[in-house]
C-alpha positions in Angstrom: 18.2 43.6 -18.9 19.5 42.5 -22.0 17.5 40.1 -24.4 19.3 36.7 -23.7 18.5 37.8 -19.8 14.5 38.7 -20.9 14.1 35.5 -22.7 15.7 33.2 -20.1 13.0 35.5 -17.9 10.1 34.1 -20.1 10.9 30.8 -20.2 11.3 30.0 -16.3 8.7 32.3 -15.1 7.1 31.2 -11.6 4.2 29.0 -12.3 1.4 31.1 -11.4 0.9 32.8 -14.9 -2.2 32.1 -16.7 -1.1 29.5 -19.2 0.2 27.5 -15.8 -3.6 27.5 -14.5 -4.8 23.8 -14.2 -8.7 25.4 -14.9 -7.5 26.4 -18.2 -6.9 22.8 -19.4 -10.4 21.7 -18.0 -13.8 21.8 -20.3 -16.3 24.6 -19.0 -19.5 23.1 -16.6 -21.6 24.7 -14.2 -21.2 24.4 -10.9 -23.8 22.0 -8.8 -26.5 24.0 -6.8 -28.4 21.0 -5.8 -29.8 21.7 -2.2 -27.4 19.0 0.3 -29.1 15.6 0.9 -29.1 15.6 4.9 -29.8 12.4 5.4 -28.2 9.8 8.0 -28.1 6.9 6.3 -27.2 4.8 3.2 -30.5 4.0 2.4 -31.6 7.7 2.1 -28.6 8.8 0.0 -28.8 5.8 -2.3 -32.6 7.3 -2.6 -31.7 10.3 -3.3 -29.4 9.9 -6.2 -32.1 6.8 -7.5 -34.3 10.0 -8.0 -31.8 12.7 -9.6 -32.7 13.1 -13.4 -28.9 12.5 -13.8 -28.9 8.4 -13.1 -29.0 6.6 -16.6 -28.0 9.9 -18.1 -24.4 10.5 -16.5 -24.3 8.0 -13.8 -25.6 4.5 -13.5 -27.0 3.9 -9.7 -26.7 0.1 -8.6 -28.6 -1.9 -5.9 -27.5 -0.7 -2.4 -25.2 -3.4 -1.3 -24.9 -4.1 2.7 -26.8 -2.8 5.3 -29.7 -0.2 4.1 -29.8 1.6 7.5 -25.8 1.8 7.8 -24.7 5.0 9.5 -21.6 4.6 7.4 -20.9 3.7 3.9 -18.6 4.0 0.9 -19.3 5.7 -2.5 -17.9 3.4 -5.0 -17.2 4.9 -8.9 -15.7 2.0 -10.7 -13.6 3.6 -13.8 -11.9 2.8 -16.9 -8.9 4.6 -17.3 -5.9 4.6 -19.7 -3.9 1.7 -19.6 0.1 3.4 -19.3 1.5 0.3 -21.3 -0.1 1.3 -24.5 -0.6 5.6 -25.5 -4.2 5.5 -27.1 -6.1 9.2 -25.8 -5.7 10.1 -29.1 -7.7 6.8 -30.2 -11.9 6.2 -30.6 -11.0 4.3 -26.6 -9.2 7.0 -25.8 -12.2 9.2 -26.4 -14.5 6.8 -24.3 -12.1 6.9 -21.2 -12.0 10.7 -21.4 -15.9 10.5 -21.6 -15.9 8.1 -18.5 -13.2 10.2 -16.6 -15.7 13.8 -17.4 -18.9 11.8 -15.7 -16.3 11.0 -12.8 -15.4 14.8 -12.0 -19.1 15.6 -12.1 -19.6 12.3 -9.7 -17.6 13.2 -7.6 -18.2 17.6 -7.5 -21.7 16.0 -6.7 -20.9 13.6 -3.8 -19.1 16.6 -2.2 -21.8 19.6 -2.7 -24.6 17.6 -2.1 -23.6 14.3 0.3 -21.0 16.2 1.8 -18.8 13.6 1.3 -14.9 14.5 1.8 -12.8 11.7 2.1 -11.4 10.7 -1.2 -9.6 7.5 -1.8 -8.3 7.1 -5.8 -6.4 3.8 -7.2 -2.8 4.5 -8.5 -1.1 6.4 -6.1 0.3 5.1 -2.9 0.8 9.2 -1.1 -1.3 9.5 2.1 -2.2 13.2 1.2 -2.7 13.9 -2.8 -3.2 18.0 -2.1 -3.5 18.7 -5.8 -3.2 16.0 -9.7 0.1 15.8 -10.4 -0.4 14.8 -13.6 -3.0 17.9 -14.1 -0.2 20.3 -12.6 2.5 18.3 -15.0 0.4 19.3 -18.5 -0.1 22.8 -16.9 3.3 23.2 -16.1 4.1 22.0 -20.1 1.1 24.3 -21.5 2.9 27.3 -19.1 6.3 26.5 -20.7 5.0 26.1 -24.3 3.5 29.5 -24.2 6.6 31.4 -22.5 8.7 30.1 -25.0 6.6 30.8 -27.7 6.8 34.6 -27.2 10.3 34.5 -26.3 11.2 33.8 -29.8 8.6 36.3 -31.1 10.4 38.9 -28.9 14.0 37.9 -29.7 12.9 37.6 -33.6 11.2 41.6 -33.4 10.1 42.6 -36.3 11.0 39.2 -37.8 8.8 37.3 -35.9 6.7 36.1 -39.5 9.8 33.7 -40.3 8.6 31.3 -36.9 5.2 32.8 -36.7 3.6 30.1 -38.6 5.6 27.1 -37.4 5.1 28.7 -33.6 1.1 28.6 -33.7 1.2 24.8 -35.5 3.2 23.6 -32.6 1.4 25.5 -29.8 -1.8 25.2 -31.0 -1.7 21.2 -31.8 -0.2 20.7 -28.1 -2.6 23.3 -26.7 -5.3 20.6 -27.7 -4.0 17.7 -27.0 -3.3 18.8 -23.5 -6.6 19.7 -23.1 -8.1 16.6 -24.7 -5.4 14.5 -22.6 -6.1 16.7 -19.4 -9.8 14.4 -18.4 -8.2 11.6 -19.7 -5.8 11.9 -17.6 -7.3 12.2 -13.9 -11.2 12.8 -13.7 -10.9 13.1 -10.0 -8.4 15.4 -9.9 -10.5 17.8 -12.3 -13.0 18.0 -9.3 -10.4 18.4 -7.2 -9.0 21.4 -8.8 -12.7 22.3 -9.6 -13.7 22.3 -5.5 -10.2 24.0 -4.4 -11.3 27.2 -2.9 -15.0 26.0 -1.8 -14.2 22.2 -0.6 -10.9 20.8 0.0 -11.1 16.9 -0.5 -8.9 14.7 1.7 -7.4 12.5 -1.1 -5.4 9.5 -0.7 -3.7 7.0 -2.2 -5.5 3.4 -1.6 -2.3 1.6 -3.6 0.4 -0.7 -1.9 3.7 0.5 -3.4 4.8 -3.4 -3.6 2.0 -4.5 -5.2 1.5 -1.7 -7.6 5.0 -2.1 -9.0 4.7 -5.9 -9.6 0.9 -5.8 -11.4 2.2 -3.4 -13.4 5.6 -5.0 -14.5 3.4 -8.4 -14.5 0.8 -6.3 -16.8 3.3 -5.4 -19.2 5.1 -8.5 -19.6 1.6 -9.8 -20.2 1.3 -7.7 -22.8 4.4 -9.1 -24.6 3.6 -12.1 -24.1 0.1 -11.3 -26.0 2.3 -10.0 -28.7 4.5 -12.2 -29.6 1.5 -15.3 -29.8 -0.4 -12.4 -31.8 2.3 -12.6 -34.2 2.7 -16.6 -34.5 -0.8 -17.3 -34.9 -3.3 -14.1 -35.0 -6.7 -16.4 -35.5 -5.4 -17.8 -31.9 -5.9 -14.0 -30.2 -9.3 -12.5 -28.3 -11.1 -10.7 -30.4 -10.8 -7.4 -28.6 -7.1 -7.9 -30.1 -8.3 -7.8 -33.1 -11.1 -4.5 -32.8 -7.9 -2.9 -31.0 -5.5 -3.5 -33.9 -8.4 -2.4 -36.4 -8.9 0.7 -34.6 -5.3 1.7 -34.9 -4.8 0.7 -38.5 -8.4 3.1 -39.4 -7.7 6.3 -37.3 -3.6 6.6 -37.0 -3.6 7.8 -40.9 -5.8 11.2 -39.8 -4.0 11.4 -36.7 -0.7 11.3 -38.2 -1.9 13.9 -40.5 -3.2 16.1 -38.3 -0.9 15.6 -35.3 2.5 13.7 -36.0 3.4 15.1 -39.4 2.5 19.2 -38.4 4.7 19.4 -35.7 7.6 17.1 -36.8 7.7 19.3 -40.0 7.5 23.0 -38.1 10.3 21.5 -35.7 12.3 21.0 -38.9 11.6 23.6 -40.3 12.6 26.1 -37.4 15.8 23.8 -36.9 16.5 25.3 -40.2 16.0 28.8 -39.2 17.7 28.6 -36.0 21.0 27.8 -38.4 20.6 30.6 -40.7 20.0 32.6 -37.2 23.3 31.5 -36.5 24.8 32.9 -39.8 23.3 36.3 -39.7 24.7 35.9 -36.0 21.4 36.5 -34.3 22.9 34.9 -31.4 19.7 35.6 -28.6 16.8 34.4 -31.4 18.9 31.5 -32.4 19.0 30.8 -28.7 15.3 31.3 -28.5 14.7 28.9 -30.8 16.8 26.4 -29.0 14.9 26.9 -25.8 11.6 26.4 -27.7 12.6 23.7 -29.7 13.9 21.4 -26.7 10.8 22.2 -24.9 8.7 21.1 -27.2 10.0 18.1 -28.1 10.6 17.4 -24.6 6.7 17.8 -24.1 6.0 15.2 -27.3 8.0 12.9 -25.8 5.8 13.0 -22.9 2.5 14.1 -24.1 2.2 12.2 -27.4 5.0 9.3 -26.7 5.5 9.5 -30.2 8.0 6.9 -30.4 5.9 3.8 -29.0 3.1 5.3 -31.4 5.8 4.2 -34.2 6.0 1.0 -32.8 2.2 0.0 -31.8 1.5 0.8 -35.6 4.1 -1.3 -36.7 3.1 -4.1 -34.8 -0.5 -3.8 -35.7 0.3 -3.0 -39.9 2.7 -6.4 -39.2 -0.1 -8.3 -37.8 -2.7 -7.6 -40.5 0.0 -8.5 -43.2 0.4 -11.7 -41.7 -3.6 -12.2 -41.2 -4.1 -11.0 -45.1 -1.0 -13.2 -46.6 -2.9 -16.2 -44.8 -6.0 -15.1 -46.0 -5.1 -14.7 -49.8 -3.5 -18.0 -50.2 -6.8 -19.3 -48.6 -4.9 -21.4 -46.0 -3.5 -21.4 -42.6 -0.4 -20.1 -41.8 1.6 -22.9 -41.2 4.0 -23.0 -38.1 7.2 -24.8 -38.0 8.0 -27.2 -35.7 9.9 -24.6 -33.3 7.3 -21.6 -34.0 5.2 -24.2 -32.7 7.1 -25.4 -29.3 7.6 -21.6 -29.3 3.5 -21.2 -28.9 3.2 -23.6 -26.5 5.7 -22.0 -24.6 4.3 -18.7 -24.7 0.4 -20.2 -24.4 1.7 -21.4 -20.9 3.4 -18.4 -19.7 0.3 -16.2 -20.2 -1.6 -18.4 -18.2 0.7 -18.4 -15.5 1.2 -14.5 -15.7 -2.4 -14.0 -15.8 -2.9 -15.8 -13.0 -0.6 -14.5 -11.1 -1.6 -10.7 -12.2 -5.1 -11.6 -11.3 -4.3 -12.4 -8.0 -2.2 -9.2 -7.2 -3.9 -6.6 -9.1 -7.9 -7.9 -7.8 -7.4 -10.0 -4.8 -4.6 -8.3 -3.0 -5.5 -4.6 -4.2 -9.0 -4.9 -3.3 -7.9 -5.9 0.3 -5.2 -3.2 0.5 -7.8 -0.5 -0.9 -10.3 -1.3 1.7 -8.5 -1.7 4.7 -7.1 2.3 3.9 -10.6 3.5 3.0 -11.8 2.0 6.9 -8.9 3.0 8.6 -9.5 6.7 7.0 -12.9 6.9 7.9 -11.8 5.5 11.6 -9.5 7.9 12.1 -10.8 10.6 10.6 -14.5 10.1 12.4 -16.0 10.1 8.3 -19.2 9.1 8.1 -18.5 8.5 3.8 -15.9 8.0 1.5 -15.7 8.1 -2.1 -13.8 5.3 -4.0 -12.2 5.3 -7.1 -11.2 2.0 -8.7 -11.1 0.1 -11.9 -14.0 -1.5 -13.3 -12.8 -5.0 -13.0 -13.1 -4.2 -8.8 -17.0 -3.9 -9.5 -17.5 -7.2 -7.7 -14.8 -7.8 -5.2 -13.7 -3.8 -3.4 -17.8 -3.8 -2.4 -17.2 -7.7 -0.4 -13.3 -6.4 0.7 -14.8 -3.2 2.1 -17.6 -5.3 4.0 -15.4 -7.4 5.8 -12.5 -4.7 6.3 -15.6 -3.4 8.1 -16.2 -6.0 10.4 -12.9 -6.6 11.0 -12.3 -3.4 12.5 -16.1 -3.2 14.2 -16.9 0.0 12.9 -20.8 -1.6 12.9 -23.4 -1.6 10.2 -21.7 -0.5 6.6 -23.2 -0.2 3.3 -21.5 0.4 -0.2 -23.7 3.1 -2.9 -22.0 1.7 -6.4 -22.1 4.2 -9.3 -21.1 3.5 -12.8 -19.8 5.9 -14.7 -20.9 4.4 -17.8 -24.4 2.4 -18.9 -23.1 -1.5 -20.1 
């Protein structure tokens, strides 16, 4: 086999190889050994995890809600996740959803070992059967790559390899950790899915309607721009979690650049430049190496670290502070002109509309959906439980949409065990 033939070997190497393992990307934590709670009712099981030194420390148990003897009830784990629009993991939020997302694998490892609790029903996805994260098998798949081509070049290079060697590890190793920081962030449930595989396989669904999903989310992001755009006419005008959000970028994107955006964009230069003097000495297979690697990785920032919308969130922010301070030095308000200000009221109108409207589809009609798959799961699967996973904002209404998808389909006394994976 010659080396062209090896490398192209390396690089597309089945996906069962170390570096591909999902388990590698997940923090260590010891397994739960927790004797199972036996017990036949909601009440009990609610009673059970009231007493576990773990609520208030990792979990937050609320009042039972429905019917305390219920031979059937839900496990409900409101979350806060990353919001798609917006790349932040990197951010001090960022860091709090990963925090939120780690109590959710442990949550949910528990349910299962201890409630025996199988049925699984998580928010954004619409599949009937979610066998394994896709997003967890995605940055697996990446990490799996990375590594393959990394010691393609090292192989192709020889006794070389000290002209990449440096620029290799700075790529690999700033990805390696952002992968395994973005990993949790990511999909909490499907670390304890990957965590249980081989001891308990969880019947995961999708609790999503495709329709639905599709418009809150085009409906969130045109909300967003809409935010945006008044943000930049008139910034005393916006919430003030606007303004903490904006702050937050502005303080922490200088380290991160530094310690993330600048590394790799220099040691992809910098091996752009030895893959053309490759190419004179006519090191044709290491040149080629360095391709491979090269495309691969940038092909993984443009996922991973989204870079380019990065560039353009910190733009937006740096613009809106320089519009906040040039107000604030000439000690007056920024004055609007007569369209910027037909242009507000515009805008002002169209967010309430859009608000509206994505209120109404992403709680109203989501919560119904949810619970009417979470019943008809449990009905036709004869489950006497069911997790939930759902977004925060659901705390009030999927508990009131479960109880009367309930009724509606007689399944008789029902109760709903609410744990918050976070203590405000």
């Amino acid at each position: 086999m010659d080396i062209a033939s090896l490398i192209t070997l390396l690089i597309f190497a089945g996906s069962e190889l170390p570096h591909d393992d999902i388990a590698q990307l997940l923090p260590e934590v010891s397994p739960i050994t927790d004797h199972p709670v036996t017990s036949i009712s909601a009440a009990q099981h609610h009673k059970a995890l009231a007493a576990h030194p773990d609520n208030g420390k990792s979990y937050w148990l609320q009042p039972l809600r429905g019917e305390p003897l219920a031979p059937r009830w839900v496990f409900f784990i409101p979350q806060y996740h990353r919001d798609d629009t917006v790349p932040v993991a990197w951010t001090t939020l960022g860091r709090e959803i990963r925090e939120v997302q780690e109590r959710i694998d442990g949550l949910i490892q528990r349910l299962a070992v201890v409630h025996g609790t199988l049925c699984l029903g998580s928010e954004g996805n619409i599949r009937d059967v979610i066998p394994y994260s896709s997003e967890l098998r995605q940055l697996a798949d990446w990490r799996g790559e990375l590594m393959r081509g990394k010691r393609a070049v090292l192989l192709a290079l020889a006794g070389d390899s000290r002209r990449a060697q440096s620029d290799l590890d700075t790529i690999t190793r700033v990805l390696d950790t952002t992968m395994r920081e973005t990993a949790i962030y990511y999909d909490g449930v499907g670390a304890a899915q990957n965590r249980l595989k081989g001891r308990i396989e969880l019947d995961r669904f999708g609790i999503e309607d495709p329709d639905s999903n599709q418009e809150a989310l085009a409906l969130l992001r045109q909300l967003r721009e809409i935010e945006r755009e008044l943000a930049t006419l008139d910034p005393g005008s916006q919430p003030d979690e606007v303004g903490v959000l904006g702050q937050m970028w502005l303080d922490e994107y200088p380290t991160y650049e530094a310690q993330t955006l600048i590394p790799l964009q220099q040691s992809l230069e910098r091996l752009d430049t030895l893959r053309l003097q490759l190419r004179s000495e006519e090191s044709a297979d290491a040149a080629d190496a360095v391709v491979q690697f090269s495309t691969r990785a940038r092909r993984i920032i443009d996922g991973l670290i989204r870079p380019d919308e990065v560039a353009t969130n910190i733009a937006y922010y740096r613009e809106l502070d320089r519009i906040v301070h040039v107000g604030d030095s000439e000690n007056q308000a920024r004055q609007l002109t007569k369209a910027q200000q037909r242009r507000r009221k515009h805008l002002t109108k169209m967010e309430q509309q859009v608000s509206s409207k994505f209120a109404r589809v992403s709680q109203t009609h989501r919560e119904r959906v949810a619970a009417n798959k979470v019943i008809e799961r449990m009905i036709a699967k004869n489950y006497q439980s069911c997790i939930v996973v759902m977004g925060a904002g659901h705390q009030e209404g999927l508990p009131k949409a479960l109880a009367a998808a309930a009724k509606a389909k007689k399944i008789g006394p029902f109760a709903t065990i609410v744990l918050t994976p976070f203590g405000f």
